[in-house]
Every structure is written in structure tokens, then in C-alpha cells.
N, C-alpha and C positions, 0 to 999 in steps of 0.2 A: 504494500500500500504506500504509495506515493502521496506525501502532502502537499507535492506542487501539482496535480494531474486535477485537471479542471473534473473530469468525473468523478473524483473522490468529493470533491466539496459541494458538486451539483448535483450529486445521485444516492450522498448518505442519505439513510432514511430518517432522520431528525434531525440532521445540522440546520435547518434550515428554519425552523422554529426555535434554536439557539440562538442562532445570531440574529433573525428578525423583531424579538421579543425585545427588545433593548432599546428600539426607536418608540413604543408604543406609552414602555415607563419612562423615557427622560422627557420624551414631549408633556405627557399629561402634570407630571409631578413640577415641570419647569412650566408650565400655562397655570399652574394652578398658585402658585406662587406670583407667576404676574398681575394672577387675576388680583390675589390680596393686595400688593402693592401698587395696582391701576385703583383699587378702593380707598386706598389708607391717605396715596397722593391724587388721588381726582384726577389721573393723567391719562390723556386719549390715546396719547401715541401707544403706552404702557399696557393700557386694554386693548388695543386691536392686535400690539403683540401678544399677549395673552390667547385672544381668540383662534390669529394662525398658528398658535400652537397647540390647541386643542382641536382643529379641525386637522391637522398636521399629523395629533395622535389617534385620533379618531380613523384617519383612514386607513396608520399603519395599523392598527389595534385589528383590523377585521384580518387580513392575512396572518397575521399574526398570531389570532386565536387558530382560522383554517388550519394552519399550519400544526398547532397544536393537538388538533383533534385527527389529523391527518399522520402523525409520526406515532399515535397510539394507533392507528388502522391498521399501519407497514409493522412497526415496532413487533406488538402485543397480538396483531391480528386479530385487534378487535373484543380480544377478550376481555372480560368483566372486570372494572376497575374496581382496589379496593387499597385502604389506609391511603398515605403520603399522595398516591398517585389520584385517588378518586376526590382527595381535599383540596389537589391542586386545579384539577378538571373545572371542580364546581367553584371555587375561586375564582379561576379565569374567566369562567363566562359571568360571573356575578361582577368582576373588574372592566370586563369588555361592555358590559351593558354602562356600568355607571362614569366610564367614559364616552361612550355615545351617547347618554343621556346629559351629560356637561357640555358637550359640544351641541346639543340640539337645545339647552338653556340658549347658552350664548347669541346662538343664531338664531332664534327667537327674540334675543330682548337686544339685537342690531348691533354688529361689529363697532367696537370700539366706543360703547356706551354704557358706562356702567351703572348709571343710574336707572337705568330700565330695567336690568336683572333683576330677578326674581332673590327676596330673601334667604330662602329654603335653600338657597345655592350652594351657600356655605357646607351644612352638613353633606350634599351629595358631595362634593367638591371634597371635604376630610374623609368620607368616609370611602372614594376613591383610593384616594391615595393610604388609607391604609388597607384596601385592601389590595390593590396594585403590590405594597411591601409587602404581605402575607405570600402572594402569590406569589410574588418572584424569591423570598425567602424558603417555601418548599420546594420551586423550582431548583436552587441552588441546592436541595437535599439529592432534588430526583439526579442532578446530573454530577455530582459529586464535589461540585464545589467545595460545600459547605461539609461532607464527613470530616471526623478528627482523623 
């Protein structure tokens, strides 16, 4: 196995949900932080950055999940997930939703305007991002990152 041979990196059967995963938590956790500080300083420029990068994570969040559910099909072959694997499953798609759901706030209450946003934002918006950390923290079990 070659690690420069483009078929080893395009044809593993879950590299590709490793390395895609990575654009979906730094966008949403870096937008969601712009959001608070486009609020704290009432700054436009500061929220429509904010928003491109929730619509930024949003888009990568969906292949990202695909990809996920897609390397347990090849992986596992589909078979019945349980412990670590099936806590990280239901995490992602519960992190996948309430990152589409922040980016369908925003685009709702019009780029780069924060006073139209909806209060309730906030808790979706923490409660993102720590579930985003949950998941990518037993992600980092599943792929051995994180073992001693």
C-alpha cells in the first residue's frame, strides 16, 4: 500500500468521511462564535461573516454526514450498530440537523442582520456546538485518535 497512489486515498473505504468531517466542525463552531460577537459589537460586516460560514458548514455538513453513513455500509456492511459506534451515528445526524437548522435561522432573519434573528438562536447555536464536540470527540475514539 502506497500512500502517495491516488487510489489508496480515493478508494479507502472511510478516508473520506475523515478528512471531510473537519470543514463541517470548524465552519459551524467559527460562525457561531461570529454570530456572538456580530451581537455583542452590532457589527454587519461581522454577521454576514458569520452567516457565510454557516451556510459554508451547512453545505459541507451534508456530504459529510453521507459520507459517514456511507463508510458504515463498505466498513461494517451495514450491520447493526451498537455502543461508541451507534452514539456517534445518532450524534451526527442530531449535529447535522442543528447545523442546518442555524443556517436556515440565519437565512430566515437576512444575511448580515442580527437584529432580526430569532432569540431561541442562542440555545440551538450552544447546543450545536456541543454536540458537534461530542461527536467529533467519539469520533476520535472510533478512529483511534483518542485511545491511550
Amino acid at each position: 500500500m502506497n500512500p502517495w497512489d491516488p487510489r489508496t486515498v480515493l478508494l479507502a473505504k472511510h478516508a473520506q468521511h475523515v478528512v471531510l468531517i473537519h470543514f463541517p466542525i470548524a465552519l459551524f463552531i467559527v460562525g457561531v462564535a461570529l454570530d456572538f460577537v456580530a451581537s455583542v459589537a452590532r457589527r454587519k460586516d461581522v454577521a454576514a461573516a458569520a452567516y457565510y460560514n454557516l451556510c459554508l458548514a451547512a453545505l459541507a455538513a451534508v456530504p459529510a454526514a453521507l459520507t459517514g453513513v456511507l463508510a458504515w455500509q463498505l466498513e461494517l456492511e451495514g450491520r447493526r450498530l451498537k455502543g461508541i459506534l451507534l452514539l456517534h451515528l445518532l450524534l451526527g445526524c442530531a449535529s447535522t440537523l442543528l447545523i442546518l437548522t442555524t443556517w436556515w435561522m440565519h437565512r430566515k432573519g437576512r444575511p448580515g442582520r442580527v437584529e432580526r434573528l430569532p432569540r431561541f438562536r442562542w440555545a440551538v447555536e450552544v447546543l450545536g456546538v456541543v454536540l458537534v464536540g461530542l461527536t467529533g470527540h467519539l469520533g476520535g475514539f472510533l478512529s483511534g485518535v483518542n485511545h491511550p
